[in-house]
C-alpha positions in Angstrom: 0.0 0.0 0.0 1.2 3.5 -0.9 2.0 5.0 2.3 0.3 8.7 2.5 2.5 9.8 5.4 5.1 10.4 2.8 3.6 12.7 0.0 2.1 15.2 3.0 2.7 19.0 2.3 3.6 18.1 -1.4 0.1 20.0 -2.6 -2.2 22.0 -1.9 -4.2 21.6 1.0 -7.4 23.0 -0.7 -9.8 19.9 -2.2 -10.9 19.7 -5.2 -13.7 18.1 -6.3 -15.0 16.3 -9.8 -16.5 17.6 -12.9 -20.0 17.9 -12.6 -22.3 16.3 -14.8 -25.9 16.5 -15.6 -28.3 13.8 -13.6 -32.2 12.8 -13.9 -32.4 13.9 -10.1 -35.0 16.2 -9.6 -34.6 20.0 -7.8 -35.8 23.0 -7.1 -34.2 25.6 -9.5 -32.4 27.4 -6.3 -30.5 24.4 -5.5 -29.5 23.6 -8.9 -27.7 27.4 -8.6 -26.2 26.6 -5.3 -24.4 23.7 -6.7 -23.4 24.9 -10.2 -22.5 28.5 -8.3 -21.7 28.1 -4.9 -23.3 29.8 -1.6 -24.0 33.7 -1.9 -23.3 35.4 1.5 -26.5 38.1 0.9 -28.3 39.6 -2.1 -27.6 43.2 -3.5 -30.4 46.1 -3.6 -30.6 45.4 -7.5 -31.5 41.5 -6.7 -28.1 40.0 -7.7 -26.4 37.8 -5.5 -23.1 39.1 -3.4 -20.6 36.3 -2.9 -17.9 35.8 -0.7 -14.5 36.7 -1.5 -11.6 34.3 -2.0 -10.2 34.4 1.9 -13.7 35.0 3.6 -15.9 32.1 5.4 -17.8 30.0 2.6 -20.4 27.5 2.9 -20.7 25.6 -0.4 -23.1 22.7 -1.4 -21.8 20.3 -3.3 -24.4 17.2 -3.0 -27.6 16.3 -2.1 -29.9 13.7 -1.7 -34.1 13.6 -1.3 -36.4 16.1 -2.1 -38.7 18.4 -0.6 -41.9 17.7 -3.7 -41.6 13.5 -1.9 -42.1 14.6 1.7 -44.4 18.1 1.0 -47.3 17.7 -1.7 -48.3 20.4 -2.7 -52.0 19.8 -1.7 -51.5 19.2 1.6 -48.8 21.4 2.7 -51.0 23.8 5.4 -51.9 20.0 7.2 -48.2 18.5 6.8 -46.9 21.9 8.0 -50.0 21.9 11.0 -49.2 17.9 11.9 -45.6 17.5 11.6 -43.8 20.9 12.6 -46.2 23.2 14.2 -45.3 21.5 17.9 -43.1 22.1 20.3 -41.0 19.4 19.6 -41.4 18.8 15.8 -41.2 15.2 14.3 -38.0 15.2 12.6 -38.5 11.9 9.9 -39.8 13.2 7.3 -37.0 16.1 7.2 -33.8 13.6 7.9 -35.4 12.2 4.5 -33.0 15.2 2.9 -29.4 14.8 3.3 -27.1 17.7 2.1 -23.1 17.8 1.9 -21.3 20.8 2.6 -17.8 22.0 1.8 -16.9 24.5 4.7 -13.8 26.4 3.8 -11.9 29.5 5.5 -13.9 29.2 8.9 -11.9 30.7 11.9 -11.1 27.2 14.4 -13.5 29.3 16.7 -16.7 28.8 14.3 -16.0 25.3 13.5 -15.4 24.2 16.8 -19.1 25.8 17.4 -20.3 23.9 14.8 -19.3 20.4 16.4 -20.6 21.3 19.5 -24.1 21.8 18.5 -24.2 18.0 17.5 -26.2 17.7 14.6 -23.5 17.8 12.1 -21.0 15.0 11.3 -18.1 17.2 11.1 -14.5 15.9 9.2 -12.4 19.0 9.9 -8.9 19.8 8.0 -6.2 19.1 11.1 -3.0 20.4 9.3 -1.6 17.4 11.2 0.6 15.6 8.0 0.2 18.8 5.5 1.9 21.8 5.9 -0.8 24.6 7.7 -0.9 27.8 5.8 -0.8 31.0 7.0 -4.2 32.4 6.8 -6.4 34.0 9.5 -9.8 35.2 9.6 -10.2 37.2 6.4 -11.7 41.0 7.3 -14.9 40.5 4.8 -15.9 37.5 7.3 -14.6 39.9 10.3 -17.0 42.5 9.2 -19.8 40.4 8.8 -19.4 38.7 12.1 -19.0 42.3 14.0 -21.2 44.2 11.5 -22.3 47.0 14.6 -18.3 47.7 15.8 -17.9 50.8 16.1 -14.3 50.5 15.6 -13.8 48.1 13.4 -10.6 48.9 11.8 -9.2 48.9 14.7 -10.5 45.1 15.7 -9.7 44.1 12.5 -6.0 45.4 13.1 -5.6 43.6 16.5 -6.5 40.5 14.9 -4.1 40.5 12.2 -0.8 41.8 14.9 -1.9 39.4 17.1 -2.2 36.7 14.5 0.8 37.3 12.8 3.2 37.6 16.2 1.8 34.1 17.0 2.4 32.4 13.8 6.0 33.9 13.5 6.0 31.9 17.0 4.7 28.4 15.2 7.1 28.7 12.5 9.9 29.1 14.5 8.8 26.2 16.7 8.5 24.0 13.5 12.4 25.1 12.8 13.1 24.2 15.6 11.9 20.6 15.2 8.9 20.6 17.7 5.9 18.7 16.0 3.3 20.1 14.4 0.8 19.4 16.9 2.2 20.8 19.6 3.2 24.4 17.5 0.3 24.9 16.5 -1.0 25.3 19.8 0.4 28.8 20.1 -1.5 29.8 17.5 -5.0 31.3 17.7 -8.3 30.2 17.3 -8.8 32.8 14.4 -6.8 30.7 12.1 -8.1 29.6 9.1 -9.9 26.1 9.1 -11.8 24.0 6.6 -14.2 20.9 6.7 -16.8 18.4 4.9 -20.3 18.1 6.6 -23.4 16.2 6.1 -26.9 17.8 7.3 -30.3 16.2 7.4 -32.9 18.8 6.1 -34.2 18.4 10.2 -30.8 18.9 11.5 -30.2 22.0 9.5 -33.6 23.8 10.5 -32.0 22.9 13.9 -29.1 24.0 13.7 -30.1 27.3 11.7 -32.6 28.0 15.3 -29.9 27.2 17.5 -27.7 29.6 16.3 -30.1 32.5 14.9 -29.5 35.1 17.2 -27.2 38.2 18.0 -25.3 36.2 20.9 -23.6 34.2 18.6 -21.5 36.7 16.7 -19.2 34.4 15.3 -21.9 32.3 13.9 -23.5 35.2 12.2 -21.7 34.8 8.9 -22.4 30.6 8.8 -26.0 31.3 9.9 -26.4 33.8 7.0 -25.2 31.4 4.4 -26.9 28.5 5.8 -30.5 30.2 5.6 -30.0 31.2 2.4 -29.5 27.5 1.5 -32.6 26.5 3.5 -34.1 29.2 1.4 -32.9 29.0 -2.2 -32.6 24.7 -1.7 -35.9 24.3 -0.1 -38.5 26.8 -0.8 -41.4 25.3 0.0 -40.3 24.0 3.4 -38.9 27.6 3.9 -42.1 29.1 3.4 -43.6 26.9 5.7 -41.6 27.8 8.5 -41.8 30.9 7.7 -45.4 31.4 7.3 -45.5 33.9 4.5 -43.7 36.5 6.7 -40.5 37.2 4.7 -38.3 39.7 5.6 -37.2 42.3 2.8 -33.9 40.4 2.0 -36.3 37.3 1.8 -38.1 38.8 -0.2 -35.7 39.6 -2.7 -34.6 36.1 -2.7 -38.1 34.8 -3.4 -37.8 37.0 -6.3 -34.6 35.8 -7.7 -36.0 32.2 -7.2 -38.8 32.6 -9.0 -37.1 34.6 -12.1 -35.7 31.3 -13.2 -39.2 29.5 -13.0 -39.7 30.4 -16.4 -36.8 28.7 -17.9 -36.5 25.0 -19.1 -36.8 22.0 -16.8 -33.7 23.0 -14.1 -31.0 20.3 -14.5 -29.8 18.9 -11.5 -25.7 18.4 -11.2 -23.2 15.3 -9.4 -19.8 14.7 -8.9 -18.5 12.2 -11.6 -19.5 8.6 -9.7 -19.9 5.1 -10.5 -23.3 5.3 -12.4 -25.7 4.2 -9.5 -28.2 6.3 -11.5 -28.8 3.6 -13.8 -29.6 1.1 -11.3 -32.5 3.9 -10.1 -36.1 2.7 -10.0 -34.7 -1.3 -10.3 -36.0 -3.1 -7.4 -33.2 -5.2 -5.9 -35.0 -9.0 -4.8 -34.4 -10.3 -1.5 -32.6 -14.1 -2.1 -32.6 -17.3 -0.4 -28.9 -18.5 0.0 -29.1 -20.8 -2.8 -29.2 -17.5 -5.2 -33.3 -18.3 -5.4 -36.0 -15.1 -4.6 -37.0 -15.6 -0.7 -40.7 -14.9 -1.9 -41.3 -14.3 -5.3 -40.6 -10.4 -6.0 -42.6 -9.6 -2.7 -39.3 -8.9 -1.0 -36.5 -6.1 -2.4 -34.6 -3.0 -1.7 -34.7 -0.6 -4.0 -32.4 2.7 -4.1 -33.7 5.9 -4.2 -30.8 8.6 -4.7 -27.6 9.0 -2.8 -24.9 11.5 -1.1 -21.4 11.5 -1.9 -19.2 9.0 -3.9 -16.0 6.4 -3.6 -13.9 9.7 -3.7 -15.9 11.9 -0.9 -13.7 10.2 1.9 -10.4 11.4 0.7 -11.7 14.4 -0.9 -12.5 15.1 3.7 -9.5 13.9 4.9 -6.9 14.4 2.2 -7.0 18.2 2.9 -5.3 17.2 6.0 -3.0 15.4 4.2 -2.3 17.6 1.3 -3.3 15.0 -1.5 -3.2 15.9 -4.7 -6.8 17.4 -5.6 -7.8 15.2 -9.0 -6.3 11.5 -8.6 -4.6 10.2 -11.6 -6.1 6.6 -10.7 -8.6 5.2 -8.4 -5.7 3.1 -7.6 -4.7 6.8 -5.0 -8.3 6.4 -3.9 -7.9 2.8 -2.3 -4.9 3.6 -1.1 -6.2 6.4 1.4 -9.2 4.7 2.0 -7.2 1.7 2.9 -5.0 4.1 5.6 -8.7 5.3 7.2 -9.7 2.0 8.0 -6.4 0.6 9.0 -6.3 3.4 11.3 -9.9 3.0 12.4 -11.3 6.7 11.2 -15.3 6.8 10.4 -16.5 10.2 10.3 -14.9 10.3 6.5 -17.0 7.6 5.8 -20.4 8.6 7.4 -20.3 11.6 4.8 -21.2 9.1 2.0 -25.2 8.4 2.2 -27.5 6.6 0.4 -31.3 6.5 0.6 -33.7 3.2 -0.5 -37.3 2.3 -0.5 -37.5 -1.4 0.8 -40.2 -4.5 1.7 -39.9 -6.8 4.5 -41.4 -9.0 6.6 -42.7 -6.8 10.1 -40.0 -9.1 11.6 -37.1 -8.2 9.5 -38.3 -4.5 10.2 -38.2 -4.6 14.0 -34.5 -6.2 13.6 -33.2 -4.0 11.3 -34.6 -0.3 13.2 -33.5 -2.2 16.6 -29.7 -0.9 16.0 -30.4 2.6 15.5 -27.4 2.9 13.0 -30.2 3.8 10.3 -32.6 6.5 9.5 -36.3 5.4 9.2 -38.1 8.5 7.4 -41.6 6.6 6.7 -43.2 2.8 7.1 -46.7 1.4 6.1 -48.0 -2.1 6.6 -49.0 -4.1 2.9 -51.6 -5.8 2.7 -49.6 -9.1 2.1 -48.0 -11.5 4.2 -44.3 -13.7 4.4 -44.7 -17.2 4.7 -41.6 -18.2 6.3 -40.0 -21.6 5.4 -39.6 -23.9 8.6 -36.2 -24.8 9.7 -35.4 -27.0 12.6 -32.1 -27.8 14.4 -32.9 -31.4 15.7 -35.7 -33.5 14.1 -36.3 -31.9 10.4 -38.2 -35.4 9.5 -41.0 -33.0 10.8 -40.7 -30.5 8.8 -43.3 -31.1 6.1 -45.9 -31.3 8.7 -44.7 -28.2 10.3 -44.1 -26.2 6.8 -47.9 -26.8 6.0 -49.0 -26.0 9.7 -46.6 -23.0 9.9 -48.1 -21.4 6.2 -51.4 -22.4 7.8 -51.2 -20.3 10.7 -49.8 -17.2 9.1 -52.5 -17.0 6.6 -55.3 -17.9 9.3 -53.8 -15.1 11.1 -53.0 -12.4 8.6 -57.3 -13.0 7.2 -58.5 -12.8 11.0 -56.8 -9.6 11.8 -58.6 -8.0 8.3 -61.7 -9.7 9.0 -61.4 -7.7 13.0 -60.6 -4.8 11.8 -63.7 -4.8 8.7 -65.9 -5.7 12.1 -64.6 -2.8 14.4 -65.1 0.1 11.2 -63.1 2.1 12.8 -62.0 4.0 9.5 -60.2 7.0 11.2 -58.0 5.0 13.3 -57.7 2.0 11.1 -54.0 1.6 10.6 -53.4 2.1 14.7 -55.9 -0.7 15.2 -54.3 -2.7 12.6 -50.7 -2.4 14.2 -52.0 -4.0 17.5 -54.0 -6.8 15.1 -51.4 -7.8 12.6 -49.1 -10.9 12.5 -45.2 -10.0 12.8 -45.0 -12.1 9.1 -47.3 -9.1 7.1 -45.2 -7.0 4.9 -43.8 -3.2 5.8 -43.0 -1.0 3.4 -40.3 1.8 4.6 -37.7 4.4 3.5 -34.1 4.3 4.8 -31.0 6.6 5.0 -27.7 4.9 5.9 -23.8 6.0 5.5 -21.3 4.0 4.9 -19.9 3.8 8.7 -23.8 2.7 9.9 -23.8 0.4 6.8 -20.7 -1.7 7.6 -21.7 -2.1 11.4 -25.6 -3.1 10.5 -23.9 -5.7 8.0 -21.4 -7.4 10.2 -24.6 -7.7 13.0 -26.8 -8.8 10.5 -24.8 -11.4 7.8 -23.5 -13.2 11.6 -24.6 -16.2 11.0 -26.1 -16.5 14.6 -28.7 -13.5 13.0 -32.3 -14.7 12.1 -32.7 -16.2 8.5 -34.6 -13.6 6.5 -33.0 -11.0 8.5 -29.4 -12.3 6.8 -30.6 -12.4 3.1 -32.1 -8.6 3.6 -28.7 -7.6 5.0 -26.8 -9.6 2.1 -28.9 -7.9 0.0 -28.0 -4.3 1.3 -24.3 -5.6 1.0 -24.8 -6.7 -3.2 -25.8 -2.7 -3.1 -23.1 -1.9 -1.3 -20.1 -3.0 -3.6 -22.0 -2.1 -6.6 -22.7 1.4 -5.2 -18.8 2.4 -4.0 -16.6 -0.8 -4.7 -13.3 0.3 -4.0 -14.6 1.3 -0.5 -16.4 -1.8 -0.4 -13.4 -3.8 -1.6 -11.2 -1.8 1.0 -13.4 -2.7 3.9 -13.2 -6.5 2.6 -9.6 -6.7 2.2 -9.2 -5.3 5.7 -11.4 -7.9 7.2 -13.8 -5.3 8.2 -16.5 -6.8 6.9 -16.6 -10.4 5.5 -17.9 -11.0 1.7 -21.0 -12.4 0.6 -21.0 -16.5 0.7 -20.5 -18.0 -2.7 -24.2 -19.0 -3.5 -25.6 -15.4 -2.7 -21.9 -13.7 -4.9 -22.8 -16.4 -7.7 -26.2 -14.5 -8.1 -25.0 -10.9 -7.6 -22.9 -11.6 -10.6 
């Protein structure tokens, strides 16, 4: 393996990330501009956005996945708006069904410390640890913004820089002197310049936008200011919501520049360059036995939906730290640093990387797979269909005719007795409470899931255990097939490592 230590400080410690290219996805025309354009910092009196300059704070989309049209029809907005967020504690699902990836770049260590601490975002910060840490502080334009009623600015801004430039004389002379970078940089001061990756559910963005909306948090002001505007120009609908019509002038203007694009052609979403998953969109992805045969018929699947991040997105976050160069020559570079992460047990790089699927189970397999917590549930319904589970027996399987036919007996007796109760009780309004308390554990569930690559590797290992329940096993080998075909040299990485163990041969023979 290429060892990484070596080539640090040999580039640039700024990422850089893919060509775009146009997708099918579908989004609203302001988050279409926020990834082809970057984050504005505020809008001009003539409506044209004002950007940040090259040194000040920037918080820049650069993927997504869900949108706002699946969790917000339009006819029922007022009652999703009056059910779901209107409370004092807001449910929080159907939100976390919208994952968005951030590039956070010339934050001062103060602001990005902030941002860990309030917890909702998965934070993979540059560390300067291997590359060599450049001298950059706070730029003015983001001083200005953060201390927009100073009085004396100039003179604030001025103490910054002496101050800053006294202590990183001190660093560099500690580096000379052969003290280790982690330790010299500890004289230096929290306005030095800092830069991360970040991934925000829709939920935990509104959240953290609340949090830190107010004048208290000074330093946050500039993030804060970007960050709404994403909520605003990415989300509109759900912004409006919130908002309750009420926009403020600069809102306002906003709203306007939104809407002057309506006009135009379908908007064109835009992706780093990736491994094609599109094509394998809308293709339901059958549950199988271990003998490569469907568990039951086409009743059972996982099918994905859209997804966060590629195979590069881990060492795009970490190889800032490492100064790497910015476009790979080979993917060959790629495995290599994603082989370092795992060797060295990292896994905030990989829970940047999401990907969202629609799936049908057995009410079993449901309960075991939300049990772990390592996965977001946005929405589940019960089908109108039930799993008739093969009978297996450790001892005496000369049984096991008799008990297959009693076994598919008793399901279906069930499942038809819990209809027929619930047809008896007409309780229309509160029919699918009632039926919840009624139905057999083998009826079908239909349900949405968000999982990163971290969550996905430590559900897998739980769940392809061979001491795991049957049907539980094939749905997690299933998830696994996805899994190489959705990021293999990750996939192959975490293999290799003996992280995870591959897929037996019957159930590889039929991924093939």
């Amino acid at each position: 393996m290429k060892n990484l230590f070596e080539i640090a400080g040999s580039a640039s410690c700024r990422p850089g990330f893919a060509e775009f290219r146009e997708t099918k996805r579908s989004c609203s025309l302001g988050l279409e501009y926020l990834l082809k354009n970057g984050t504005p910092k505020s809008v001009s009196a003539n409506g044209a956005p004002v950007f940040p300059e090259a040194q000040e704070l920037k918080v820049d989309v650069i993927d997504y996945a869900g949108n706002e049209d699946d969790i917000v029809p339009a006819k029922e907005q007022e009652k999703w708006f009056e059910k779901h967020l209107n409370h004092v504690l807001p449910r929080c699902s159907d939100l976390d069904s919208i994952v968005v990836l951030f590039h956070c770049s010339n934050f001062p260590i103060a602001s990005t410390v902030a941002c860990m601490l309030n917890g909702s975002a998965g934070v993979n910060e540059f560390s300067a640890r291997y590359a060599e840490l450049p001298k950059a502080n706070v730029a003015k334009g983001t001083l200005k913004d953060m201390f927009s009623d100073y009085k004396a600015f100039d003179s604030l801004a001025n103490t910054v820089d002496e101050y800053y430039d006294a202590r990183f004389r001190d660093y560099r002379e500690l580096i000379d002197l052969g003290v280790s970078r982690e330790l010299s940089r500890g004289v230096l001061p929290t306005s030095q310049y800092t830069q991360f990756f970040t991934k925000l559910s829709l939920f935990n963005l509104i959240k953290f936008i609340q949090f830190y909306d107010d004048e208290e948090n000074l330093l946050m002001k500039p993030v804060i200011d970007q960050m709404k505007i994403v909520f605003q120009l990415g989300f509109p609908k759900i912004y409006k919501l919130f908002k309750n019509g009420k926009l403020t002038s600069s809102e306002e203007a906003w709203d306007k520049f939104i809407n002057a694009g309506a006009s135009s052609k379908k908007n064109l979403t835009f992706r780093q360059n990736s491994e094609n998953l599109e094509s394998k969109f809308g293709q339901k992805h059958i549950v199988a036995k271990e003998d490569g045969t469907p568990m039951d018929g086409d009743k059972c699947w996982i099918k994905v939906t859209n997804y966060s991040g590629t195979m590069k997105t881990p060492y795009d976050a970490v190889g800032m730290s490492f100064g790497v160069e910015q476009n790979p020559s080979s993917m060959q570079t790629i495995e290599s640093f994603v082989q370092l992460l795992i060797n060295l047990g990292h896994c905030s790089p990989f829970e940047l990387t999401t990907l969202l699927f629609e799936s049908r189970v057995p009410f079993f397999v449901f309960r075991h797979v939300i049990r772990h917590r390592t996965m977001g549930i946005h929405r589940w319904r019960l089908i109108n269909d039930v799993y008739v589970p093969e009978a297996r027996a450790e001892k005496n399987k000369t049984l096991m005719p008799v008990a297959q036919s009693k076994l598919a007996n008793s399901v279906n007796v069930a499942f038809k007795e819990s209809q027929s109760q619930l047809a008896k009780l007409d309780m229309t309004k509160r029919a699918d409470d009632l039926n919840l308390l009624l139905c057999p554990a083998s009826q079908y569930v239909e349900f949405n899931g968000r999982i990163d690559i971290h969550n996905l590797v430590h559900i897998l290992n739980l769940r392809t255990n061979p001491a795991a329940q049957y049907e539980s096993r094939m749905f997690a080998y299933a998830l696994q097939e996805i899994f190489e075909q959705w990021v293999p040299v990750i996939y192959n990485a975490f293999i290799e490592n003996k992280r995870l163990d591959p897929i037996p041969p019957r159930t590889a023979k039929r991924a093939a």
